[in-house]
C-alpha positions in Angstrom: 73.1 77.5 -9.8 73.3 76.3 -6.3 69.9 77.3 -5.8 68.6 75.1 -9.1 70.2 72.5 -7.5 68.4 72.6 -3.7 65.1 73.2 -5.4 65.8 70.0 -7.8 66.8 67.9 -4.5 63.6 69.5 -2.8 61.3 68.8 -5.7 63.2 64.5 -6.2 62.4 64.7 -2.3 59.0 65.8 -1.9 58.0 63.6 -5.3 59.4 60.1 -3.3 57.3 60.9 -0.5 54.1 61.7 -2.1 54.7 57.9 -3.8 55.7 56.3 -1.0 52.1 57.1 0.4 50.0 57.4 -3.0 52.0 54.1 -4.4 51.0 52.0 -1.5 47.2 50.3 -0.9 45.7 50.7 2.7 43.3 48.2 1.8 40.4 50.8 2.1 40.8 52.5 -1.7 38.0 51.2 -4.0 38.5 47.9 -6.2 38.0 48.4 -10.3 35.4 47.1 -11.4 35.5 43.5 -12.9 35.4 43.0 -16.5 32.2 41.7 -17.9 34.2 38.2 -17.9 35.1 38.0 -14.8 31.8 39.0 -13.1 30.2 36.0 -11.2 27.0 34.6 -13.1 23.6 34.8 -11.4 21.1 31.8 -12.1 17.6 33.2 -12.2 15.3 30.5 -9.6 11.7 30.1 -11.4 8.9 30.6 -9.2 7.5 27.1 -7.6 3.7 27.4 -6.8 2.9 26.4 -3.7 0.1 23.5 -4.8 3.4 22.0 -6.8 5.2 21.2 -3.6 4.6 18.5 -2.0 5.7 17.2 1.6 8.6 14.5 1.3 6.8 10.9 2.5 8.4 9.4 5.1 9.1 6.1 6.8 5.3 4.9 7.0 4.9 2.8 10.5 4.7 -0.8 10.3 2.1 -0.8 13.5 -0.2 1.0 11.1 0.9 -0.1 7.4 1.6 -3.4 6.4 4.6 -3.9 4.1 2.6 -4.8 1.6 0.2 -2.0 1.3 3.1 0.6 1.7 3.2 1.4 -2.6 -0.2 2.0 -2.2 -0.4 4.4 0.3 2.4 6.2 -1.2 0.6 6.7 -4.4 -2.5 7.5 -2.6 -0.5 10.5 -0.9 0.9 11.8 -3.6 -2.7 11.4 -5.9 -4.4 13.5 -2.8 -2.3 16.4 -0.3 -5.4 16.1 1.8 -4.9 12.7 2.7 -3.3 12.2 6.5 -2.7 8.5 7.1 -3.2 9.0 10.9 -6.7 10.7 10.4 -7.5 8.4 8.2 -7.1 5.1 10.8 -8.8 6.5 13.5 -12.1 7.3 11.0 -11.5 3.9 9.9 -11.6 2.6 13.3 -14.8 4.7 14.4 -16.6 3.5 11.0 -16.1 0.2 11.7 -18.0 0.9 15.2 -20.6 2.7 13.7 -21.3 0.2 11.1 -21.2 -2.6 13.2 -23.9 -0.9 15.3 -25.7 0.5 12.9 -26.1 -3.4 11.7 -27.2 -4.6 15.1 -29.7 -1.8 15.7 -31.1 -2.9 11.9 -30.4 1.4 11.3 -30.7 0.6 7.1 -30.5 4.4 6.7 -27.3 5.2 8.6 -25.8 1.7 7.0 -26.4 3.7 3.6 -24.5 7.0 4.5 -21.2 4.7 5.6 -21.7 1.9 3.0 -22.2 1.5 -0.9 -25.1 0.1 -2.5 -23.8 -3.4 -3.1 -22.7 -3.7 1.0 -25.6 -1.4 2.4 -27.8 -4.4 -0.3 -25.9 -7.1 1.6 -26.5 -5.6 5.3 -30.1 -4.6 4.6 -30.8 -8.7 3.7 -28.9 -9.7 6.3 -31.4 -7.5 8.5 -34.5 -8.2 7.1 -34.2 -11.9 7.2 -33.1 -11.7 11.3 -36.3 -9.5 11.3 -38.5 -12.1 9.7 -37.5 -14.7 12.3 -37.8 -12.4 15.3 -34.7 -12.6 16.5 -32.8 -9.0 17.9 -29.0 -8.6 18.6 -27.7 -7.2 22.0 -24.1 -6.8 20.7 -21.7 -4.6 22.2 -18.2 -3.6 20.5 -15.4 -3.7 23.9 -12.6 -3.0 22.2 -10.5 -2.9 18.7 -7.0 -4.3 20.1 -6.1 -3.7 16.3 -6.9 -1.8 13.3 -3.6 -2.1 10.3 -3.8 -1.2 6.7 -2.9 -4.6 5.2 -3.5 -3.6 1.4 -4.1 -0.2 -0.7 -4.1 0.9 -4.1 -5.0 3.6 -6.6 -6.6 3.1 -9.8 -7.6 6.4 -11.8 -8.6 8.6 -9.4 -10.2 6.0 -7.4 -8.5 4.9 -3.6 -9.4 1.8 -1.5 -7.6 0.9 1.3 -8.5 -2.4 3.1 -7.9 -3.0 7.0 -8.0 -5.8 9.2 -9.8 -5.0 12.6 -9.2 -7.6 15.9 -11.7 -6.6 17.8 -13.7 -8.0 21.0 -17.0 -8.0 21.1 -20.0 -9.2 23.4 -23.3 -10.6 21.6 -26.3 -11.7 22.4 -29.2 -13.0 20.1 -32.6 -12.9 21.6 -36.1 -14.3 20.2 -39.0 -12.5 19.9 -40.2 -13.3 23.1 -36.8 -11.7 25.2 -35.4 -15.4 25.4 -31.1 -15.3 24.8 -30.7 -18.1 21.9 -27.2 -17.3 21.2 -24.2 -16.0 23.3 -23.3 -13.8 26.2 -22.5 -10.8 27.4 -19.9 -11.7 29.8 -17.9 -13.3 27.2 -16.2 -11.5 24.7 -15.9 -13.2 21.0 -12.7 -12.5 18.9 -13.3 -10.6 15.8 -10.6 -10.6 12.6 -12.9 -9.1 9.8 -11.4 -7.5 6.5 -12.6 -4.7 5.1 -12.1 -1.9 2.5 -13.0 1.8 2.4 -12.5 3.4 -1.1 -12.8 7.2 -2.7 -12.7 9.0 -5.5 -9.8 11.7 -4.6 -11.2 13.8 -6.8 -14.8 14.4 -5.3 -15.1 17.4 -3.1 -16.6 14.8 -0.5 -13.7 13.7 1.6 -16.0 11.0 3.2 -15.0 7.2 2.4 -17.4 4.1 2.3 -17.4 0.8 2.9 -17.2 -1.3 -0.1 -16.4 -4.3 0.7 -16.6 -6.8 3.5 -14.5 -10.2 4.3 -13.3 -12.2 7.8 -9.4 -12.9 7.9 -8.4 -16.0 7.7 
């Protein structure tokens, strides 16, 4: 009997120290897993292609983009990913060199390549009636102090954007005969003229022409 009882006490013993250590969580024992209402939801992303993104349009500089032509620009952007505003001011500038030149030298084939046919129509007049009184231009572009987008817009597929140039320039008109008839290359003239380069953003030719031509007021 008294043995019963020791193995009893043994066995009560032994079964509260195998729970004190089996009851209790270290904190390393695995976690159930959740029920299927409990689990956290996953949202599936859809693929974005990467022609569908396009870059956020920022603050457009006032130096460079009149107020008013801002709208423009903006839908001109997002009508055309290839278009970079910065790029697109300093062709403008250089085409407005070139044309000018092109204008003085009477070059009727390079005015086409930069112009439309109404404004290379209007140049190549302009050219042949200063040919058919002798007279020849000795101009000289010295600087554009300013080239700004003043307006822009987008109408199907087609872009214009119209700047207003200051420039400086020297001219000289000569007769036939070598004599100067009308101003001087030591004094620069002020220049404000208007014009507007448009494109189809569409046409694999990035190029854009003159199409049309004013003087500020």
């Amino acid at each position: 009997m008294t043995v019963v009882v020791i193995l009893a006490m043994v066995a009560a013993f032994l079964g509260l120290r195998l729970y004190s250590v089996l009851g209790k969580r270290t904190g390393h024992e695995q976690q159930p897993a959740p029920q299927a209402e409990e689990r956290v939801s996953t949202t599936v992303l859809t693929p974005v292609r990467v022609e569908d993104i396009r870059p956020e349009v920022g603050r457009l500089p006032e130096s460079l983009v009149a107020p008013a032509a801002e709208s423009g620009i903006r839908a001109i952007i997002g009508a055309d990913r290839r278009f970079d505003l910065t790029q697109f001011a300093e062709g403008a500038k250089s085409a407005y060199r070139m044309i000018l030149e092109a204008f003085w030298k009477g070059d009727k084939d390079e005015l086409a390549y930069l112009c439309d046919s109404d404004v290379h129509a209007s140049f190549a007049q302009a050219i042949d009636a200063r040919e058919a009184e002798g007279h020849i231009l000795e101009n000289r572009m010295i600087r554009i102090d300013k080239a700004q987008i003043a307006d822009a817009s987008l109408s199907g597929t087609v872009a214009s954007i119209t700047l207003r140039f200051d420039a400086d320039i020297a001219a000289v008109t000569r007769d036939r005969d070598g004599h100067v008839i009308a101003g001087s290359m030591t004094d620069a003239v002020s220049t404000h003229d208007v014009w507007t380069f448009s494109r189809d953003v569409k046409d694999s030719d990035p190029n854009w022409k003159l199409t049309e031509t004013d003087e500020a007021a």
